[in-house]
N, C-alpha and C positions, 0 to 999 in steps of 0.2 A: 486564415493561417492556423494549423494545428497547437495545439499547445500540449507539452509533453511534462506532465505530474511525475515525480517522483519521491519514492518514500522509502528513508532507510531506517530499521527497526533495532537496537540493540533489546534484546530480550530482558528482562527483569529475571534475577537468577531464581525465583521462587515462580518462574513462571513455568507451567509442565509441559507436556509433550501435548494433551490435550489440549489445553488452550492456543499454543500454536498452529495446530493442526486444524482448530477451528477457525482462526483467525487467518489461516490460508485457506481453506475450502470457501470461507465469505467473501476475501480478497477476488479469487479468482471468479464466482458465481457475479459480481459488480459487471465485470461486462456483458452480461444478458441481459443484465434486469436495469441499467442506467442508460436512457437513449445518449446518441452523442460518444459512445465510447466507442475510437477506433479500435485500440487495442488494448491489449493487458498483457503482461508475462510479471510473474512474481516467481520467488525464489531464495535459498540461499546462495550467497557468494559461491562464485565457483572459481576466482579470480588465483593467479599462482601469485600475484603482485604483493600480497599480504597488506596491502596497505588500507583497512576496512576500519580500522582503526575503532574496535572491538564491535561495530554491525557487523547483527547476525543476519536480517532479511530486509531484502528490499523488493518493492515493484513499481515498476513502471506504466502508467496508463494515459495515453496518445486521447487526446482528444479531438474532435474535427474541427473546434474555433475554443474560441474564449469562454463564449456564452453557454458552448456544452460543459467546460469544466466549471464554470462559475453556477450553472444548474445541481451539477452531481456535489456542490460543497456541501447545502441544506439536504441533498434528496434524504426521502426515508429509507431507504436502502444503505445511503455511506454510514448516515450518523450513525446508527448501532456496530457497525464496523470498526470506526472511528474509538467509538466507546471502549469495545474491545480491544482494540490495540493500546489505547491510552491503560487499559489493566493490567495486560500481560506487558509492557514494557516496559525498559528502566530510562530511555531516551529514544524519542522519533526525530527524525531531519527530515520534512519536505522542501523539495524545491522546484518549482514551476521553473517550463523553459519556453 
């Protein structure tokens, strides 16, 4: 059964264009380089609902079982990802589905 990762980012306000910009280009480049990865889309809200409740980016990445997302936790590919977003942010919410 797929398992569907989701991650929503409120930015840290000392965080730049740069570093977002990084942390999306790494985000997105995770489905090439981490086997098991169905899919990926990241992005800002594009939602009219306003209810983001101050997240600024989120992404989604579809796995093909358990065992792929519970691989990609440690890979050496997330972690420095991981790392980066834990600097550019002021609050993360994962929630596996």
């Amino acid at each position: 059964m797929t398992v569907t990762h989701i991650v929503l980012v409120r930015w840290s306000p000392d965080a730049d264009d740069r570093q977002r910009e990084e942390v999306r280009a790494r985000v997105r480049a995770l489905q090439h380089l981490v086997e098991g990865v169905a899919s990926l889309v990241e992005g800002p809200s594009t939602s009219p609902e306003g209810l983001e409740h101050g997240f600024d980016y989120g992404f989604v990445v579809t796995f093909v079982d358990e065992d792929a997302r519970d691989h990609y936790l440690p890979h050496p590919e997330h972690v420095p990802v991981g790392r980066l977003i834990g600097e550019a942010a002021a609050e993360v919410v994962v929630f596996d589905i």
